[in-house]
C-alpha positions as CSV (number, residue, x, y, z in Angstrom):
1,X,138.0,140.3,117.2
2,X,137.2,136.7,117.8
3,X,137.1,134.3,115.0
4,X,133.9,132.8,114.5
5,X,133.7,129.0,115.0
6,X,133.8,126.6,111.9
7,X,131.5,123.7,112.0
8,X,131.2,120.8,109.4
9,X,128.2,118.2,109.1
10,X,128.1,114.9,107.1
11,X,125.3,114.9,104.2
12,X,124.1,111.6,105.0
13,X,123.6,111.1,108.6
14,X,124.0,114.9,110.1
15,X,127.1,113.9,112.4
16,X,128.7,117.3,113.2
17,X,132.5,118.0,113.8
18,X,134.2,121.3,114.6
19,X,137.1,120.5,111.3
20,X,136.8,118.4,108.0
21,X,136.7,114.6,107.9
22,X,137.2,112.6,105.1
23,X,135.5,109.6,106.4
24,X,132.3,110.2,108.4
25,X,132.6,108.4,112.2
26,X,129.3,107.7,112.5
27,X,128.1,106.7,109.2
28,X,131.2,105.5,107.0
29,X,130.4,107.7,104.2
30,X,133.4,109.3,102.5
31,X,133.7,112.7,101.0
32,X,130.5,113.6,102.8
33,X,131.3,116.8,104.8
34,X,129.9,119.9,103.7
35,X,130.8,123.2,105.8
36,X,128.0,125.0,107.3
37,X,127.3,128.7,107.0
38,X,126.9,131.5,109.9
39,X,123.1,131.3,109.0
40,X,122.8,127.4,109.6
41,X,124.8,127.5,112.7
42,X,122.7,130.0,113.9
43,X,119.7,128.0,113.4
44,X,121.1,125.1,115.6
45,X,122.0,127.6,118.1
46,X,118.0,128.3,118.2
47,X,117.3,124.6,118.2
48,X,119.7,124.3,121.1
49,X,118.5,127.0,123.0
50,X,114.8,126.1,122.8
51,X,115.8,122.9,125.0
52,X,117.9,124.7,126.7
53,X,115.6,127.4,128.4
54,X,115.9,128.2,132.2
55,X,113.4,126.9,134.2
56,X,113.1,126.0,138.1
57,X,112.6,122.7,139.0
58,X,109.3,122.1,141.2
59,X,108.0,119.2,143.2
60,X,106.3,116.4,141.2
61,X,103.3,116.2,143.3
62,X,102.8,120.5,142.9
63,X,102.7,120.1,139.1
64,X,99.0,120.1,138.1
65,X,98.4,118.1,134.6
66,X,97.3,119.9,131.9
67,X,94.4,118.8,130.1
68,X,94.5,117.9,126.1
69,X,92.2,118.8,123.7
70,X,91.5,116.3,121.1
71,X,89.3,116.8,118.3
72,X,88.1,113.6,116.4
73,X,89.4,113.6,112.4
74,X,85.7,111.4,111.6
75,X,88.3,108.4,110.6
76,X,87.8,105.8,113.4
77,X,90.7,104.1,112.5
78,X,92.7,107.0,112.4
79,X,91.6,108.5,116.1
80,X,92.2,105.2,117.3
81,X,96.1,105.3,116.1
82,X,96.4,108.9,117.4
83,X,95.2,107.7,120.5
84,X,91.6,109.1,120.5
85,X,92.0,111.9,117.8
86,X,94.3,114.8,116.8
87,X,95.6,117.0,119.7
88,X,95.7,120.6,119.0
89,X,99.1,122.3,118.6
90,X,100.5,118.4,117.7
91,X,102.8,118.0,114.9
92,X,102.2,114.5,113.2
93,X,104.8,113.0,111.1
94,X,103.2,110.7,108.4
95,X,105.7,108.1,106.4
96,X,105.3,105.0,104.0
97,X,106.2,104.3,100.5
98,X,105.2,105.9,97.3
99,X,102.2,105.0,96.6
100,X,101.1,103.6,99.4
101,X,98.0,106.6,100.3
102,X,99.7,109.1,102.4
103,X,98.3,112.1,100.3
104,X,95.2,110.5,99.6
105,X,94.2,110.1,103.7
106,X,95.3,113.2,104.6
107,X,93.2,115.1,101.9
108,X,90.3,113.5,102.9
109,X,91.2,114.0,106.8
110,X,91.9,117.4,105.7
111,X,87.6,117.6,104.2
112,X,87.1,116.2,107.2
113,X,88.2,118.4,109.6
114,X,87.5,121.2,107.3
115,X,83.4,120.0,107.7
116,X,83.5,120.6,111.4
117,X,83.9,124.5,109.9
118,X,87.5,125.4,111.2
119,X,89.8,126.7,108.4
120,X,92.5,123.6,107.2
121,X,95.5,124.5,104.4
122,X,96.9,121.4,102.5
123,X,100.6,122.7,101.3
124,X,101.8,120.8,98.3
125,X,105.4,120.9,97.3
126,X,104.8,118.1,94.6
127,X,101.6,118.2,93.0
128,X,99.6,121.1,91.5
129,X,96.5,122.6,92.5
130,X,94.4,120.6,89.7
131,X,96.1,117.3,90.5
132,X,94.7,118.1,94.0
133,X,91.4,119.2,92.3
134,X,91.6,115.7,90.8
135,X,92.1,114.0,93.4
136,X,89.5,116.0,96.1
137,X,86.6,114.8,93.5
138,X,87.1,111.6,93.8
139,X,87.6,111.7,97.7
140,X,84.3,113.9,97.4
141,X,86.7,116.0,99.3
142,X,85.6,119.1,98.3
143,X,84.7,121.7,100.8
144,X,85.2,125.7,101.2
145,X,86.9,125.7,104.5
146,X,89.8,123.5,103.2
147,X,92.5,125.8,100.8
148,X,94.9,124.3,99.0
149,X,98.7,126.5,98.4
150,X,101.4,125.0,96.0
151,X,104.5,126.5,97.3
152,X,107.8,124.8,98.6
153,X,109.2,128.2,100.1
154,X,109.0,128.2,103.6
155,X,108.5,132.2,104.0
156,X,105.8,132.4,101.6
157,X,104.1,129.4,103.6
158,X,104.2,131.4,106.4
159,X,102.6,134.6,105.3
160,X,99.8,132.5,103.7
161,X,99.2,130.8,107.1
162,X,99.7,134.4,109.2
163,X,96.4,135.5,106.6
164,X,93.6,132.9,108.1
165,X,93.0,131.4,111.5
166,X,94.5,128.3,109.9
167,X,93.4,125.2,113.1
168,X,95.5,122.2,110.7
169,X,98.1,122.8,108.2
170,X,98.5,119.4,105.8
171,X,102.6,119.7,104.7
172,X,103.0,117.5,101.4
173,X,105.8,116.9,101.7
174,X,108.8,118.1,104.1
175,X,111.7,117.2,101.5
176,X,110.0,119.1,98.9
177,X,110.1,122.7,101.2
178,X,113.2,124.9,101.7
179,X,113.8,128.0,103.7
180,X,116.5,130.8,102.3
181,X,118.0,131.0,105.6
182,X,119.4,127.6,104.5
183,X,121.9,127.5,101.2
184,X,121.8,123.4,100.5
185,X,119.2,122.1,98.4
186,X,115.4,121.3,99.4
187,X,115.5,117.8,101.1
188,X,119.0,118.0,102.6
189,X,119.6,117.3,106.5
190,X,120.1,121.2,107.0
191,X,116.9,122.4,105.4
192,X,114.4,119.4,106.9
193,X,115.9,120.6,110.3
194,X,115.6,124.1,109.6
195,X,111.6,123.5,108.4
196,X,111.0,121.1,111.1
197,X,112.4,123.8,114.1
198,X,110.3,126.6,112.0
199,X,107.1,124.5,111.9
200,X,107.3,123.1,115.7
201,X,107.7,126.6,116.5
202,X,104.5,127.7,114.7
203,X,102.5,124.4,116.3
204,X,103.5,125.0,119.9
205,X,103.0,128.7,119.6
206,X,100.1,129.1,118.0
207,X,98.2,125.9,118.7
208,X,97.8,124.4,114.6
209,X,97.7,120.9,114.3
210,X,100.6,120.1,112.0
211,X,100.8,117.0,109.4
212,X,103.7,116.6,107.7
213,X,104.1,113.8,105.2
214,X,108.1,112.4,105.0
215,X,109.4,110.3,102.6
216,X,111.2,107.0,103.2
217,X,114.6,105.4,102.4
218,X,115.7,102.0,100.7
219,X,115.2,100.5,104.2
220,X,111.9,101.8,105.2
221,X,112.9,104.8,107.7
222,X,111.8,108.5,107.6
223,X,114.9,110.3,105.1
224,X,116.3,113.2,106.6
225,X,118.3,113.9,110.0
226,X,117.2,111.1,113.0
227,X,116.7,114.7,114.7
228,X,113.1,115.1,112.5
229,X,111.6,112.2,114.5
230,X,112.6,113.2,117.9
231,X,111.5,116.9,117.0
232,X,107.8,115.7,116.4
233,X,105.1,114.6,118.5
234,X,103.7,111.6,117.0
235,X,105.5,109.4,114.1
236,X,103.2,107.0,112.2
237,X,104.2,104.5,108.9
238,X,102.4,103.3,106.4
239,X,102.9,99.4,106.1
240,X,101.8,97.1,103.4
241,X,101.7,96.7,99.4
242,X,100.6,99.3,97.4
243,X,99.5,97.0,95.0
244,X,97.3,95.6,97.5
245,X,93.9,97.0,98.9
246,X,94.7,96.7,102.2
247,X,97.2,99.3,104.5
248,X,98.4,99.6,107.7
249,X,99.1,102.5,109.9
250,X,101.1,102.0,112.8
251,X,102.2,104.1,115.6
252,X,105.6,104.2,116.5
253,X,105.7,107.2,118.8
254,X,103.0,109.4,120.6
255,X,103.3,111.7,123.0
256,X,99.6,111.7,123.8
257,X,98.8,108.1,123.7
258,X,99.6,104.7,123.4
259,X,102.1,103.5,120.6
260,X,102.2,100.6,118.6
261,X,98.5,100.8,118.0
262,X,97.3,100.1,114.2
263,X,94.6,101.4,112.1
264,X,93.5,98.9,109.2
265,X,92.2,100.7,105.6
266,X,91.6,100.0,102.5
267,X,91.9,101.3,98.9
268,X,88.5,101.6,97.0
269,X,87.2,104.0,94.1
270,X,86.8,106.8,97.0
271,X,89.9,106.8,98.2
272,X,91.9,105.4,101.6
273,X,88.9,104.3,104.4
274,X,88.7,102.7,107.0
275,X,88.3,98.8,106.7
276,X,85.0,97.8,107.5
277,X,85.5,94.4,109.3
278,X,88.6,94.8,109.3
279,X,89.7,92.0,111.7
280,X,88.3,89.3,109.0
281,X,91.0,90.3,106.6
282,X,94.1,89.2,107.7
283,X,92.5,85.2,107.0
284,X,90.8,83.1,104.7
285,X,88.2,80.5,105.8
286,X,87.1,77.1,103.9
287,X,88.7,73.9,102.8
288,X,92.1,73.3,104.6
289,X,95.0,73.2,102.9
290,X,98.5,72.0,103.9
291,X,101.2,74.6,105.1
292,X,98.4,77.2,106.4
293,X,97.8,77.7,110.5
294,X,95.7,80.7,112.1
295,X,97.3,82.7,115.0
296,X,95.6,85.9,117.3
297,X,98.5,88.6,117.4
298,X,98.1,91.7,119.4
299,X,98.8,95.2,118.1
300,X,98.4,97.4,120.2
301,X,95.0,96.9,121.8
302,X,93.5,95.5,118.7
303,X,93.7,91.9,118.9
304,X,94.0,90.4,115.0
305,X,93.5,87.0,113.7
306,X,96.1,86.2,111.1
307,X,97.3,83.2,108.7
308,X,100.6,81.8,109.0
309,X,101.3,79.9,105.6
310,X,104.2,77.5,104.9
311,X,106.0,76.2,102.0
312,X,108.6,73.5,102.3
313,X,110.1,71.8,99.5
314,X,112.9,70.0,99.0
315,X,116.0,71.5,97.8
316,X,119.6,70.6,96.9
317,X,120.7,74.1,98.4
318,X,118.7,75.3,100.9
319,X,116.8,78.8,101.0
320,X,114.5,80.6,103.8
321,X,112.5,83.4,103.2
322,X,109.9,85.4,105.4
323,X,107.2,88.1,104.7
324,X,106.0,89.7,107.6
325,X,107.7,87.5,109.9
326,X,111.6,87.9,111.3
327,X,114.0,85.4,109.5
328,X,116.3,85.4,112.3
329,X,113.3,83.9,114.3
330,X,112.7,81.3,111.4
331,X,115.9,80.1,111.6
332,X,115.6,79.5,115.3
333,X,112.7,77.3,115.0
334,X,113.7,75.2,112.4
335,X,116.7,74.3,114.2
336,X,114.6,73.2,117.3
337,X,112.5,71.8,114.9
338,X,115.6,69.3,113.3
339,X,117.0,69.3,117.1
340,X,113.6,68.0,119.6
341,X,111.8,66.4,116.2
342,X,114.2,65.2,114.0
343,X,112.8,67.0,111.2
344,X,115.4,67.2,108.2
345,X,114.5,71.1,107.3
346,X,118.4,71.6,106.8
347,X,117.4,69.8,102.8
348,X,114.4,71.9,102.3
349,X,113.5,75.5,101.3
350,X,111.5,77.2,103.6
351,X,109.2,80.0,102.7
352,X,107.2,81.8,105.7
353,X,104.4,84.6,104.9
354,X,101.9,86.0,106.8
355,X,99.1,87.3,105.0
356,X,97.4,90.8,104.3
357,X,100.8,92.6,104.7
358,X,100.9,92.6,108.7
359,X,104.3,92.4,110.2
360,X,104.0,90.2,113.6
361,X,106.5,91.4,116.0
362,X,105.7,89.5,118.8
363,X,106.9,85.7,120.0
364,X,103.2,84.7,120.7
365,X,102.8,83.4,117.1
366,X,105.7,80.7,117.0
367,X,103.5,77.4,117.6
368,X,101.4,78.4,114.3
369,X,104.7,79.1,112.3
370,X,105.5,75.2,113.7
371,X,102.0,74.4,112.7
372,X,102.5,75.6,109.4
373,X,105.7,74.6,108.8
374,X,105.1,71.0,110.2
375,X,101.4,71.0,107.9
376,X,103.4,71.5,104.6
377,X,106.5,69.1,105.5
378,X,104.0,66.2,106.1
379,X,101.4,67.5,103.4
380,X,98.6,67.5,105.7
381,X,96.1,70.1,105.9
382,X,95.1,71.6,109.9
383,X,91.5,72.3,110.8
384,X,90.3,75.9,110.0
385,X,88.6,75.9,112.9
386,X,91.4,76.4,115.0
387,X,93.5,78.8,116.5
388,X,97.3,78.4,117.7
389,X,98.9,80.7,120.1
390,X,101.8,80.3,121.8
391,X,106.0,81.3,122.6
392,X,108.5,78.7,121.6
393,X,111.5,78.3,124.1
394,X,114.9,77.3,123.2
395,X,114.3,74.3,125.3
396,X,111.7,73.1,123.1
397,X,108.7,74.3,125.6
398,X,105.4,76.3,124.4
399,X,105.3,79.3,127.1
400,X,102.6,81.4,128.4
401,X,101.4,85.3,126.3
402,X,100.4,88.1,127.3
403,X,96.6,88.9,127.4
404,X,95.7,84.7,126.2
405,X,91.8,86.0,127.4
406,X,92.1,88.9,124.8
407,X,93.4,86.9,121.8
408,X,90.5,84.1,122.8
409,X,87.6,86.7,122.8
410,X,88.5,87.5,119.4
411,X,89.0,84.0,118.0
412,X,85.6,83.4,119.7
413,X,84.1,86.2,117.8
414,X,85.7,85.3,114.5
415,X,83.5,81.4,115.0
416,X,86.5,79.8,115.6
417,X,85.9,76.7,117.7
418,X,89.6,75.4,118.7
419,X,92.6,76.8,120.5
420,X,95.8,75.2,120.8
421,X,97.6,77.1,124.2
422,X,100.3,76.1,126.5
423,X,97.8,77.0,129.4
424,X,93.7,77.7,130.2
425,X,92.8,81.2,130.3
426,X,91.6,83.0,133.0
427,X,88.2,83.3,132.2
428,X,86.3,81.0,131.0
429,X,86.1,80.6,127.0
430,X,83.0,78.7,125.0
431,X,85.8,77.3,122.9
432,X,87.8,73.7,123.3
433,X,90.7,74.5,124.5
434,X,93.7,72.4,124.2
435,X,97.2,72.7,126.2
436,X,100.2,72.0,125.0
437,X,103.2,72.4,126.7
438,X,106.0,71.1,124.6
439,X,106.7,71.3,121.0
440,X,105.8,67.5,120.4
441,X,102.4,67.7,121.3
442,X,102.1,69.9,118.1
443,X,102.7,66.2,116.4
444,X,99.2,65.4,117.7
445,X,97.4,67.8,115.6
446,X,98.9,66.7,112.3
């Protein structure tokens, strides 16, 4: 009789290995190798074979496209992240801090589809059904079609949702649930798997829209087994202070649409809504001050105006800081900053923030970091009215960005009257606009 095969997997990052290792390969965590059971193996053996299926292959141009039916969740902000609103038989992976309005939007989404009269189950694994109850009042989420289940056994999940033509299932949250095929504890790297497998299985099958809420480590990513993100269809993270009134949701994978697109709400007495004018809140207009340039970044489609602001300050040792803007791109600049203006930044603290909580991962908005930077070096305020846009080279050249004419319409529309660009758009703007094509010119406007 053969022997059945012995596989071990590390606790903290799901590396697998057919014998016991004291230190995990992948990870460097010691001691950190648990041996799975017949039952877990069997359950990658499923996983496995569901990607494994025969199949023929066919000629590209015979394969007709099937067509994908979205239904809107009456959250503009929301349909726009998900690329035009939630596809049926999707499973959505929701994370962010605690705190930060995961459950909050959800319930009300969950109202909100349950309005359009299809039946919607919110499964909580952390809260009880009158903290819900709570919580739906507020929202004026309240509605007959939505159900609420506290229960964090997978099984008995399942038998509720086999009693009701369930259309979305709301999963709050995936560490919380376990399954009894699985021996480790709810939240481990087996049982998120196991779940995960279990509710893709019921998504793709029976065409139920799936939200599933995931909490997040020290350093911002979704816990649980890397395998949980490539499992699910679309992964979106909640970004921004919770102590703050404004969020962001941003898209960082979609099947069925575009990614990197961001939805802008806000925290009020009813709950998590969508912003209304929400491209005026990333800036603040009136007197100038020192330190404090506006930039257009583009997420996604959505073209935001944003305020860089600068502090430097002399120091006998020397700090940088950034919020919402990458220090290892801070530190570039100020060395072309000492090296083509002779700027002694290498004495001075430097703090960088850009404000409302966005996170600008783009080059396009290095000449207003120089702005700032320079404005609060020399103690002299920049216009308001002005926009700067524009990719700083090594060499000490301002380049070209991507869609200038986009970032213009919406300076235009936010009555600004000035934009600093290393080039004229393509079409024709109603505001002044003022090339620069090296770093130096930047002197001009101080």
């Amino acid at each position: 009789m053969a022997k059945s095969k012995t596989l071990f997997e590390c606790e903290s990052c799901g590396y697998q290995s057919s014998k016991w290792i004291g230190k995990c390969p992948q990870c460097g965590s010691w001691d950190s190798f648990v041996e799975l059971s017949s039952s877990q193996i069997k359950v990658l053996k499923e996983i496995s074979k569901l990607s494994t299926q025969n199949s023929s292959a066919k000629a590209i141009t015979e394969i007709d496209i099937e067509q994908i039916s979205r239904i809107s969740t009456n959250d503009s902000e929301l349909d726009l992240v998900l690329g035009g609103g939630l596809v049926k038989g999707s499973l959505v992976l929701i994370g962010g801090s605690p705190g930060i309005g995961k459950s909050t939007l959800l319930l009300k989404i969950g109202a909100n589809l349950a309005s359009s009269g299809e039946d919607v189950l919110y499964v909580s694994g952390e809260e009880s059904s009158s903290q819900i109850k709570i919580r739906a009042n507020r929202l004026n989420a309240n509605h007959e079609k939505l159900f609420l289940l506290t229960e964090i056994n997978l099984d008995s999940i399942l038998a509720e949702i086999s009693k009701k033509d369930y259309k979305t299932i709301i999963i709050d949250s995936i560490q919380t649930l376990y399954s009894d095929k699985i021996t480790s504890a709810p939240g481990s790297i087996s049982q998120v798997r196991e779940i995960t497998f279990e509710l893709m299985r019921l998504a793709k099958n029976k065409g139920i829209s799936i939200f599933i809420i995931g909490h997040i480590t020290k350093d911002g990513s979704i816990a649980g087994p890397r395998i949980l993100e490539h499992m699910v269809d679309v992964v979106l993270y909640f970004e921004g202070d919770s102590s703050k009134e404004l969020r962001i949701l941003r898209g960082f994978k979609n099947r069925f649409g575009s990614t990197s697109e961001v939805g802008i709400f806000e925290m009020n007495e009813t709950g998590l809504v969508s912003a209304k004018n929400a491209n005026s809140k990333f800036f603040t207009r009136g007197k100038a001050v020192s330190g404090s340039a506006i930039t257009v970044t583009m997420e996604g489609s959505r073209a935001l105006v944003v305020e860089i602001q600068a502090l430097v300050c002399e120091s006998g040792y020397p700090k940088r800081s950034t919020t919402g803007f990458e220090k290892n791109r801070l530190d570039m600049i100020l060395a072309l900053l000492e090296r083509k203006l002779e700027l002694p930044l290498g004495h001075y603290d430097v703090f960088v923030n850009v404000t409302g909580g966005v996170k600008i991962n783009e080059t396009a908005c290095d000449l207003a970091v120089v702005a700032a930077i320079i404005s609060s070096f020399r103690n002299r305020p920049l216009s308001k009215e002005s926009v700067f846009i524009g990719e700083l080279s090594l060499n000490g050249e301002i380049r070209d960005v991507f869609n200038l004419d986009a970032r213009l319409k919406e300076a235009k529309m936010q009555n600004f009257k000035n934009a600093i660009t290393p080039s004229k758009p393509l079409e024709k703007s109603t505001l002044n606009i003022y090339e620069a094509k090296e770093i130096a010119k930047i002197l001009d406007w101080m």
